[in-house]
LOKE-100280 format. One record per residue: residue in three letters; x, y, z of N, C-alpha, C in turn. Coordinates in steps of 0.02 Angstrom, whole numbers, plus 50000, padded with zeros to 5 digits. Layout:
BEGIN
ALAXYZXYZXYZ;...
END
This chain:
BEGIN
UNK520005034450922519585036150865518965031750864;UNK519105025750899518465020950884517845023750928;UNK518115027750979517655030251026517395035951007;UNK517305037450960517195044050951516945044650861;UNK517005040250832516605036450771516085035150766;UNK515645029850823515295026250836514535032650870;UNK514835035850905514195041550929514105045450867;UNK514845047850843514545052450777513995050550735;UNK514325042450709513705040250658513065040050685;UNK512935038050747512295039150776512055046550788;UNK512375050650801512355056850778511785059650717;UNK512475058150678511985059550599511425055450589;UNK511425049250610510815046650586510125048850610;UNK510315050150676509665053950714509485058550688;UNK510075063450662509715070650619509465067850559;UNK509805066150509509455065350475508885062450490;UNK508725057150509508075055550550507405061550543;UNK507615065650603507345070650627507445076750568;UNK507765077950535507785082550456507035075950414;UNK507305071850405506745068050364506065071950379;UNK505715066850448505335067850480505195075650466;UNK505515080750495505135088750490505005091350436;UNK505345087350372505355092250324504625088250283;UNK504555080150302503955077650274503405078150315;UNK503285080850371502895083650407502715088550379;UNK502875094150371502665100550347502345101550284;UNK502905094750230502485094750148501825091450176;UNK501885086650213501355083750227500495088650225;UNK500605090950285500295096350334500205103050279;UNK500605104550247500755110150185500165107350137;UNK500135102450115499655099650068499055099150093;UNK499055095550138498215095350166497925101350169;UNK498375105650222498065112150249497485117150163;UNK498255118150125498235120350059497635118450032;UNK497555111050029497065108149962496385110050022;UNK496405108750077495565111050122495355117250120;UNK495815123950119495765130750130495655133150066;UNK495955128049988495685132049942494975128949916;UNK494615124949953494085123649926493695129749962;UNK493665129450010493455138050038493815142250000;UNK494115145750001494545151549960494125151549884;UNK494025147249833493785149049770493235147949772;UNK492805142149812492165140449817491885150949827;UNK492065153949915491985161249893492065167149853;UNK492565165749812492825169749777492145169149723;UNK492105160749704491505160849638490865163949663;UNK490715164449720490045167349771490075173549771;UNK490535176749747490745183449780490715186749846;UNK491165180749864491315183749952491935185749977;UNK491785191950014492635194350014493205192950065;UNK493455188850043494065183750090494465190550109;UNK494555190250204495065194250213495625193950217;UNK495805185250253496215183150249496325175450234;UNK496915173750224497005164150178497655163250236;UNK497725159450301498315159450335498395154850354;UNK499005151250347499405144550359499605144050435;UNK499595139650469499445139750544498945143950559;UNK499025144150640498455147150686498715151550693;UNK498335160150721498695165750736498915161950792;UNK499125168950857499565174650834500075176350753;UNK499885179450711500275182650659500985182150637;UNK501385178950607501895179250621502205184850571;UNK501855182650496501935187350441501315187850397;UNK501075192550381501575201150367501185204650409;UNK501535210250433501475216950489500895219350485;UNK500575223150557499885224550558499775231750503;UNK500425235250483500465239450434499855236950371;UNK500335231550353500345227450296499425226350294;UNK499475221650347498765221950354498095225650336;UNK498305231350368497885237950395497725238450302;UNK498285240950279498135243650199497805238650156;UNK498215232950167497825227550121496995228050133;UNK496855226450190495995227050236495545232850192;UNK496245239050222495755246050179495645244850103;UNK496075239750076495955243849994495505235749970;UNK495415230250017494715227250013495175220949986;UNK495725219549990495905215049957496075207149997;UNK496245203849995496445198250022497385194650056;UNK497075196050141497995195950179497965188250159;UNK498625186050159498965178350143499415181750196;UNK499435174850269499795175650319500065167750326;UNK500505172550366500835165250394500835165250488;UNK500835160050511500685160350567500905154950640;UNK500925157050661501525154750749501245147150743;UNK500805146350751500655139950783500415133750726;UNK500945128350693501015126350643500525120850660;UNK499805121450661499265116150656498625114050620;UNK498735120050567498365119550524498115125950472;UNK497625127850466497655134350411496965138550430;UNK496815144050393495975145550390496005151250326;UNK495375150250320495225156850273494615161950336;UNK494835167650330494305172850346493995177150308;UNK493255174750314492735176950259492295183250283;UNK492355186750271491985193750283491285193550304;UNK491095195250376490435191550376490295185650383;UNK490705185750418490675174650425490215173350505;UNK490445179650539490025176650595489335178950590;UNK489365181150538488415185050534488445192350510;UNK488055196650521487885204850485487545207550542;UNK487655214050534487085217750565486905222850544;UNK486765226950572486285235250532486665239050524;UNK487395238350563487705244650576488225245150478;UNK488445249950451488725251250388489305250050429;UNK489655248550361490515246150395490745247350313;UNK491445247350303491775246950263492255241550258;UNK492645237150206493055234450191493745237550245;UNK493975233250298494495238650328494425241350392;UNK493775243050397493455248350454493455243850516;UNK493675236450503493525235250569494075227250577;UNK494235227350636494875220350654495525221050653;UNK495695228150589496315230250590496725230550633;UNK496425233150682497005231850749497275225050775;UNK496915219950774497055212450770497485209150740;UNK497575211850737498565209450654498905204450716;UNK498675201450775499015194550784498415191050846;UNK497915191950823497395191950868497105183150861;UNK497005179050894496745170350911496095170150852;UNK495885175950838495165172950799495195172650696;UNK495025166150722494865163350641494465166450596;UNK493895170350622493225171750583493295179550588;UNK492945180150504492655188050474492375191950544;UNK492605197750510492165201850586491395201650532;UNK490935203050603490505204950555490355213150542;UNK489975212450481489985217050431489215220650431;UNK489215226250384488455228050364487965224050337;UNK487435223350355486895220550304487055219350250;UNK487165224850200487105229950129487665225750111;UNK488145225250141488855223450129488665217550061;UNK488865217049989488585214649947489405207849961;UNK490005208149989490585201850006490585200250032;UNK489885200850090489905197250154489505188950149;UNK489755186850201489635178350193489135177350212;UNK488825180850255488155179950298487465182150247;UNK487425188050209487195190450161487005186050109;UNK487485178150100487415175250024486515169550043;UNK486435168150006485935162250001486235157350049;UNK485975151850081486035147650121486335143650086;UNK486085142250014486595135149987487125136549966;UNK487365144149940488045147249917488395145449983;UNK488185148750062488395147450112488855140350121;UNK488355133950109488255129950140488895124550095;UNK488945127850030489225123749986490055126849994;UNK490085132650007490675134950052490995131750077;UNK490635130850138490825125350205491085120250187;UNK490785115750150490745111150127491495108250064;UNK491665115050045491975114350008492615111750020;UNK492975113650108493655111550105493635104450117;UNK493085099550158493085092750167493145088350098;UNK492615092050045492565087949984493325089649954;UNK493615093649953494375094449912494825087549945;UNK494785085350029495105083650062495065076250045;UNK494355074650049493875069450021494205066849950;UNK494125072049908494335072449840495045067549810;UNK495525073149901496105069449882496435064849899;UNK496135062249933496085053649976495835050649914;UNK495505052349878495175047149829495515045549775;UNK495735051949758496365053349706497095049649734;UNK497205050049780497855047049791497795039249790;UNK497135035649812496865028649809496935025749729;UNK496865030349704496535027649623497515028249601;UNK497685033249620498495034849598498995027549618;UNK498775024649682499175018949692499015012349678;UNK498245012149628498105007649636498295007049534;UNK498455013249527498495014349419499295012949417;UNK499545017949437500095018249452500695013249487;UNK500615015349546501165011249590500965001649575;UNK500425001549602500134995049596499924990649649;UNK499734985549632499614978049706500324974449718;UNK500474976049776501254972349797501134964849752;UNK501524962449730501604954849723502224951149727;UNK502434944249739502844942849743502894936149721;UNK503374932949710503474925049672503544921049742;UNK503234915049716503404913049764503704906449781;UNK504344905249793504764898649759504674894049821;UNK504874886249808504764881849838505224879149875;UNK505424881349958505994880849966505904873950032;UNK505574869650011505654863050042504944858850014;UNK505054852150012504414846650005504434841950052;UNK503674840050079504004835750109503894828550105;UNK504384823750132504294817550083503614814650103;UNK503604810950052502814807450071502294810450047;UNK502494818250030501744821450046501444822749962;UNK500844826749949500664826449867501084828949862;UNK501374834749857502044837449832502464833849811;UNK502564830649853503064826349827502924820849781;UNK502464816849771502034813549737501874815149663;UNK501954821949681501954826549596502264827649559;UNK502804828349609503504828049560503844837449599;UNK503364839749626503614846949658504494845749677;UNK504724850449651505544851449681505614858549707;UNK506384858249758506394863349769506934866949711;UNK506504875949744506424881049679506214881649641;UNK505714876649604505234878549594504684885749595;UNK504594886949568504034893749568503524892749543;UNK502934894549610502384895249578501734898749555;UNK501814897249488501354903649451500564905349456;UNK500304897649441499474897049443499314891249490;UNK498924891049537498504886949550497874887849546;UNK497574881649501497104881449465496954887249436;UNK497464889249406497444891649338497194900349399;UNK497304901049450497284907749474498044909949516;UNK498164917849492498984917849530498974924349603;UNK499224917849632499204918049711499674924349706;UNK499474927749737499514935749771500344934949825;UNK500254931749864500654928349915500744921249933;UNK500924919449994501264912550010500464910650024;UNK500024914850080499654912150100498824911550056;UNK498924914449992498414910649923498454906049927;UNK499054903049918499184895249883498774890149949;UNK499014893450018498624887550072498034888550062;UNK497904895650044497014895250039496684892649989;UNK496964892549928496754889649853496584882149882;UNK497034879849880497224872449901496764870249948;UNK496604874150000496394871050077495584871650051;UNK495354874450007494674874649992494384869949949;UNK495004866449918494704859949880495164854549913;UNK494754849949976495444845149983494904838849953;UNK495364834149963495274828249908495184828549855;UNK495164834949785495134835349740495634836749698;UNK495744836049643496104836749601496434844749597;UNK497034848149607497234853549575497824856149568;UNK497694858849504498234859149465498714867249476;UNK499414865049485500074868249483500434870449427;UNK500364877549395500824880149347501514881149376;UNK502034877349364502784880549408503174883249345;UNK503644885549354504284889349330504814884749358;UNK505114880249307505804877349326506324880349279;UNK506734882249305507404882449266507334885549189;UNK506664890449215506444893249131505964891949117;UNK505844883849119505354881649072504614879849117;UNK504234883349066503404879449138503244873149140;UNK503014872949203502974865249207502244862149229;UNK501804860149235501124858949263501154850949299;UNK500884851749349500714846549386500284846149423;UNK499734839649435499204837049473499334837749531;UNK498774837449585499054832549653498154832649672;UNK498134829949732497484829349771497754834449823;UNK497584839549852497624841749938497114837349997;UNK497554836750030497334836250090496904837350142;UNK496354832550168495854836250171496344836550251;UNK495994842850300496054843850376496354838450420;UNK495804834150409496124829350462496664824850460;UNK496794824450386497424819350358498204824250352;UNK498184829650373498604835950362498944833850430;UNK499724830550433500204831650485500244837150506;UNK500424838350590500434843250621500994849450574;UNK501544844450574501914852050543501784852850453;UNK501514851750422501424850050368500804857250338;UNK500854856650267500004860650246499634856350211;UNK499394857750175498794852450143499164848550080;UNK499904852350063500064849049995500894845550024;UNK500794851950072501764848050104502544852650070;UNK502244856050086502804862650052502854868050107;UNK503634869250107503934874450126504074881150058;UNK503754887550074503924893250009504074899250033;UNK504594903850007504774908750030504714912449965;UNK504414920350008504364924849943504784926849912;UNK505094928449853505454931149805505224936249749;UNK505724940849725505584947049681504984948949686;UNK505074950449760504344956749770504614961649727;UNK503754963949709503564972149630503084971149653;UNK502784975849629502144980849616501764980549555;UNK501164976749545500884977249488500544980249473;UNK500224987149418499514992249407498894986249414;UNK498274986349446497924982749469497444987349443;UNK497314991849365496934992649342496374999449360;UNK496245003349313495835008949340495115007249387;UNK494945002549358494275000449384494134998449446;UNK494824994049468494804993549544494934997149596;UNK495365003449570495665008249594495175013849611;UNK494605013849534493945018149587493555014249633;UNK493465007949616492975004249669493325007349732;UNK493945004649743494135006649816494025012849827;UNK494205016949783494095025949805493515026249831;UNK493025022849800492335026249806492075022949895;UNK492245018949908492355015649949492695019250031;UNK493305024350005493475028650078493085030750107;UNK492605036650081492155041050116491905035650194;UNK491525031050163491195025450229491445023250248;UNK492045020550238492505017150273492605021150334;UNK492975026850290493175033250365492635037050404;UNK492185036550369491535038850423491175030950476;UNK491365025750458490995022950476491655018850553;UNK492335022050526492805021250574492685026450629;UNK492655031850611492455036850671491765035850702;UNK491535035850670490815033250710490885027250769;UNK491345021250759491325017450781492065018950845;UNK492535024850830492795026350872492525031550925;UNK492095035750891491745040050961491165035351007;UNK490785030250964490425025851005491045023651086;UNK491575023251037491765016551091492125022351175;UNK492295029051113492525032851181491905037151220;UNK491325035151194490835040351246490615030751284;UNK490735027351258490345022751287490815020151341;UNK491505023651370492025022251379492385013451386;UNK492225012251330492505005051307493345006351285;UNK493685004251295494555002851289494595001251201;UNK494665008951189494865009251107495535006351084;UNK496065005751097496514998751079497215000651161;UNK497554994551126498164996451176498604991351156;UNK499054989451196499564986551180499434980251158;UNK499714977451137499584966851101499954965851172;UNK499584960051198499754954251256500534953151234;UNK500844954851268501484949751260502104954551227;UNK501574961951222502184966351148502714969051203;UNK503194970151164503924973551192503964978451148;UNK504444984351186504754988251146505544987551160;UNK505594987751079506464986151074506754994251017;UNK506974991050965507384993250900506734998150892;UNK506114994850869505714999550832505405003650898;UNK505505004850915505075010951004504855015050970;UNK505515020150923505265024950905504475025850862;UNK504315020550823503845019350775503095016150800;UNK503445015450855502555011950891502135016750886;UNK501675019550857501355024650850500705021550816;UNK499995023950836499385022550820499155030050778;UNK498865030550723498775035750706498085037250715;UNK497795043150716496955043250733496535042450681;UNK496645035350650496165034450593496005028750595;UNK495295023750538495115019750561495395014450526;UNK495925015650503496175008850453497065009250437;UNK497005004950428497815002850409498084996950349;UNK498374995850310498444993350263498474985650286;UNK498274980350277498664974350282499154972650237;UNK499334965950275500134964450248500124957150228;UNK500534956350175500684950650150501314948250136;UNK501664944150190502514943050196502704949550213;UNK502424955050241502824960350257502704965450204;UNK502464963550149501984970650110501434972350106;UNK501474978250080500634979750097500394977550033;UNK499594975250061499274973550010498714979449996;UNK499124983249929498464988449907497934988349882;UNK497874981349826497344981049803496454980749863;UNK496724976249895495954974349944495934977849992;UNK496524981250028496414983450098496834990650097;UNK496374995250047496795001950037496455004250113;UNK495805005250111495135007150170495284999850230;UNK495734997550250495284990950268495074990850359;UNK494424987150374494164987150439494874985450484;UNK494914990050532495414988250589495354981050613;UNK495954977650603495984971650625496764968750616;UNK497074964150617497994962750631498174969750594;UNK498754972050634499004976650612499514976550565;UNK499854979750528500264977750493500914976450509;UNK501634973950485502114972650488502524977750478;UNK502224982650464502494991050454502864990450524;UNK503584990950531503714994250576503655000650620;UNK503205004150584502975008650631502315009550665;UNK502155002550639501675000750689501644993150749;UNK502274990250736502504984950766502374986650847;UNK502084981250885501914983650962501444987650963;UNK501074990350915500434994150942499894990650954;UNK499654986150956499024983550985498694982250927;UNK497954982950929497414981750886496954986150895;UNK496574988850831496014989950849495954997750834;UNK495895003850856495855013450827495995015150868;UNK496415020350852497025022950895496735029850903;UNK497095033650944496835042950956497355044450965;UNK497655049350933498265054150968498425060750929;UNK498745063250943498765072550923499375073150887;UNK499465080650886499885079650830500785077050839;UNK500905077050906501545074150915501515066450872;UNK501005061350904500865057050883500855056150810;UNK500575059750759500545060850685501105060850671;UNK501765068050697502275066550680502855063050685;UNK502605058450741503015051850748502805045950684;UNK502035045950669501935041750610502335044750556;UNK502105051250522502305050650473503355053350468;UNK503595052950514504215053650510504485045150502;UNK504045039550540504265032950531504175030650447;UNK503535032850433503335031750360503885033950326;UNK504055039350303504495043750268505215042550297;UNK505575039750331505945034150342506295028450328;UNK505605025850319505645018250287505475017750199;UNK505455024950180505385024350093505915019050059;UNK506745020250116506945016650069507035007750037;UNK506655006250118506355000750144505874996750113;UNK505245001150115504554998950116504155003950084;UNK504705005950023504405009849962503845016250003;UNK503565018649938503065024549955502345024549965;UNK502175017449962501345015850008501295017050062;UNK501945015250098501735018250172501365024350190;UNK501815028350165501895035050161501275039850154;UNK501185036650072500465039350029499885035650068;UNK499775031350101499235028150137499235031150200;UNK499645033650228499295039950278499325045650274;UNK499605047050205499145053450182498365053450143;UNK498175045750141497655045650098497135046750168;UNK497315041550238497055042350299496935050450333;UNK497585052650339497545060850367496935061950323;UNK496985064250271496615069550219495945065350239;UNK495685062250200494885057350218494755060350284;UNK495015057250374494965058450404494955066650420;UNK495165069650394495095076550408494625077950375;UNK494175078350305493725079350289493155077650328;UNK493065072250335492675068850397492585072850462;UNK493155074450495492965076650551492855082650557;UNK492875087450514492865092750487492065093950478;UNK491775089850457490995090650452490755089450508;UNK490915086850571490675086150625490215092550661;UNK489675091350687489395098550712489465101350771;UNK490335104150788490685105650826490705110750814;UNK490435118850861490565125350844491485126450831;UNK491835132050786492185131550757492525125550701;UNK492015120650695492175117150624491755119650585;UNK491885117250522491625119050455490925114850462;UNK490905111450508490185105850522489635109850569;UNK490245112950639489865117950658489545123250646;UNK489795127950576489445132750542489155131850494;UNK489085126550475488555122450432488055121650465;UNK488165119650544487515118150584486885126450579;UNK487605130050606487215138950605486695140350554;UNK487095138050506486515139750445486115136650440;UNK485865129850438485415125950448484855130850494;UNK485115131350564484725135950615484305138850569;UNK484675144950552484545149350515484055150350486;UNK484005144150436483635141850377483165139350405;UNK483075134350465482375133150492482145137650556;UNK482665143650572482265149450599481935153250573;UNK482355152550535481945159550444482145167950504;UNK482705165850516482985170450533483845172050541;UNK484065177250545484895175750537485085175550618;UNK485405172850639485835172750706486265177350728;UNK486125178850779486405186450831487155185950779;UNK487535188750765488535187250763488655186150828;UNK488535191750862488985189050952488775181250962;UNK488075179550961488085173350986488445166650948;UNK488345168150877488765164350839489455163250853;UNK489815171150848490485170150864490865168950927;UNK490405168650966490345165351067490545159551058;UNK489905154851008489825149351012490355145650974;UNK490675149750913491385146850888491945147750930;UNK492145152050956492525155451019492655149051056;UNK492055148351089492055141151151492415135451100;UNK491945133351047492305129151029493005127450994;UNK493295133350975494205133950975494305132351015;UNK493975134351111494665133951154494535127651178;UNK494015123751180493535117351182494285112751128;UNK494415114851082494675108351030495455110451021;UNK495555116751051496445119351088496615115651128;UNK495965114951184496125113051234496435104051242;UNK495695100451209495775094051197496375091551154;UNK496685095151110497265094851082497705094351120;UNK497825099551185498455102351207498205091851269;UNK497885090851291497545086951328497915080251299;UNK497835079951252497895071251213498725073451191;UNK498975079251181499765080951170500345079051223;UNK499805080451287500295078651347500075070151356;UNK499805068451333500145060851335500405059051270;UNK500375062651233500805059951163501475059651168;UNK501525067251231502505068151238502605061351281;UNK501905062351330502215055951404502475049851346;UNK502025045951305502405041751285502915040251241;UNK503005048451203503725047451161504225047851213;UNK504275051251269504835050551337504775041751338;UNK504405040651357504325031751379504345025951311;UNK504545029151261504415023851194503895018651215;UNK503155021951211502725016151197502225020951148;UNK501835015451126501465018051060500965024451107;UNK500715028351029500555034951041499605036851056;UNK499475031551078498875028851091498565036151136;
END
């Protein structure tokens, strides 16, 4: 029986594992997709443009039938599909790739396509009063525009949510050695002790107190502690640098964190940081396509890293920031956005290196299955902080002026507007065409090393 115990439980744990992981993948991916597609979806609807279809994944079609289709098309109304290839969503806008002279009807044309690769409106008549091509350039333009800002929106919203709500990790932090000789000891410091204020400010973590301290040495400052209930205050001088024993800090204390919580850190700071994503994440991509056209070594492994226990979680996600850590939590207040630099203590990023990562969507769902994981661990910042990353980052790259992004047909119109003319459809929809199989391709490209290194447990770089 003992032999046969021992695989089971590993058994279940893997599924569940892997149940976690798929099912918070999809809400994940379910939400983003949703909140980007309906800023298109009503942004047209208020334009009066006639959506043919609103579909979750990429075709081929999975549901509903080209029947289904066909009638819905004819009687002008709007298909909601679902679809094979689970990577993201689109709306198709009537007239999206442009107009031409020829009369068409609602219907009259694509119907046969009920599982056909293309994202975009056929085009339509001139006259056609629901077509997309037909509207004003800024109705157009504000369209486009619309699913990044929802995405934008909700990166900002989820920032302000953890910063009202959930809160700034904090933790106590008790005194679990002095050492003799030193001010500490001189002060009267004991161990267990807790301490609340120095100089009258309360240290976040272990490593405030070295910094409080280490910025005034030879001066006077003062210790609020918690003994046995009652507060207690005490003097000392710190230490300047050079009088600081090797194993020692400036006051001579050993402290370990205790009753980590979460404190609300206030609406006000919570928008500063919001307001704050947009550049952060534009100014991370910017600085990650510099480094890959300039082909400079965008991160890789830390000197010296192993993979052990955490393999599965080594994963770099394709964004430009990551939370820092304090004793092993994250710190939300300062570093919701923060510049790539030590990575965190997140185990699911343990062994990844330093620095902005690239990888596809295997890679994603190795992050956020580690995140969603460790909720019961390392609470729900993980989690919500790379959904605040996905979403931002997808808004962002989304505006890029890549034919088939929302950046690329933003570019069209622009044309347009300083041709003072409308653009062929064929050539338009050529030029989106290429770029689907252009960003299929590069997907399917960066996927086959995402599998190579989930086979090899090394991060998803």
């Amino acid at each position: 029986m003992q032999h046969l115990t021992l695989p089971l439980a590993m058994t279940v744990h893997d599924a569940v594992y892997i149940a976690v992981t798929a099912i918070t993948f999809i809400v994940v991916l379910g939400v983003l997709v949703m909140v980007h597609e309906l800023g298109h979806f009503l942004t047209a609807r208020l334009f009066g443009v006639r959506v043919e279809e609103f579909g979750i994944g990429f075709p081929p079609r999975a549901y509903p039938g080209r029947d289904v289709v066909r009638r819905r098309r004819a009687e002008g109304k709007t298909v909601y599909s679902l679809n094979w290839l689970p990577l993201g969503g689109f709306v198709r806008l009537a007239g999206e790739n442009g107009v031409t002279g020829q009369t068409s009807a609602p219907g009259s044309e694509g119907e046969t396509r009920g599982g056909s690769f293309s994202l975009s409106g056929d085009a339509v008549s001139a006259d056609d009063p629901g077509a997309f091509a037909s509207k004003p350039a800024w109705q157009r333009a504000i369209i486009l525009v619309a699913g990044a800002f929802n995405n934008m929106a909700l990166a900002m919203l989820l920032v302000v949510f953890i910063f009202t709500v959930i809160g700034t990790p904090r933790v106590g932090i008790a005194v679990a050695g002095v050492a003799v000789g030193s001010p500490a000891a001189q002060a009267g410091i004991q161990y267990g002790d807790v301490i609340r204020r120095v100089d009258g400010i309360v240290p976040r973590d272990q490593s405030d107190v070295r910094t409080i301290v280490a910025d005034h040495p030879n001066q006077p400052t003062t210790l609020e502690l918690l003994r046995n209930g009652h507060t207690v205050t005490v003097q000392l001088i710190a230490r300047g640098q050079q009088d600081v024993p090797c194993d020692q800090g400036p006051i001579g204390i050993i402290t370990n964190p205790i009753n980590q919580h979460y404190v609300p850190a206030g609406l006000d700071r919570g928008v500063s940081a919001a307001l704050s994503v947009p550049g952060t994440v534009a100014g991370g991509l910017a600085s990650l396509l510099g480094s890959l056209v300039s082909g400079q070594q965008v991160a890789g492994p830390a000197p010296g890293s192993t993979t052990g226990q955490t393999a599965n979680c080594n994963t770099a996600i394709p964004l430009p920031s990551r939370y820092a850590t304090a004793g092993g939590q994250y710190t939300t207040a300062d570093h919701v956005v923060s510049v790539p630099g030590a990575l965190t203590e997140d185990p699911c990023l343990a062994n990844s290196g330093s620095g902005v990562g690239v990888t596809g969507p295997i890679g994603i769902v190795r992050q956020v299955g580690c995140e969603a994981n460790a909720i019961p661990t390392q609470g729900w910042v993980p989690l919500l902080t790379l959904v605040v990353e996905l979403s931002a980052t997808l808004a962002v790259m989304n505006l890029l002026p890549i034919p088939a992004l929302d950046g690329g047909r933003l570019l069209f119109v622009l044309i347009s507007v300083l041709a003072r003319r409308r653009i062929r459809p064929e050539v338009e929809g050529l030029a989106h065409a290429i770029g689907m199989a252009a960003l299929l391709t590069l997907m399917l490209f960066i996927s086959w090393y995402d599998l190579a290194n989930l086979i090899n447990n090394r991060p998803a770089f």
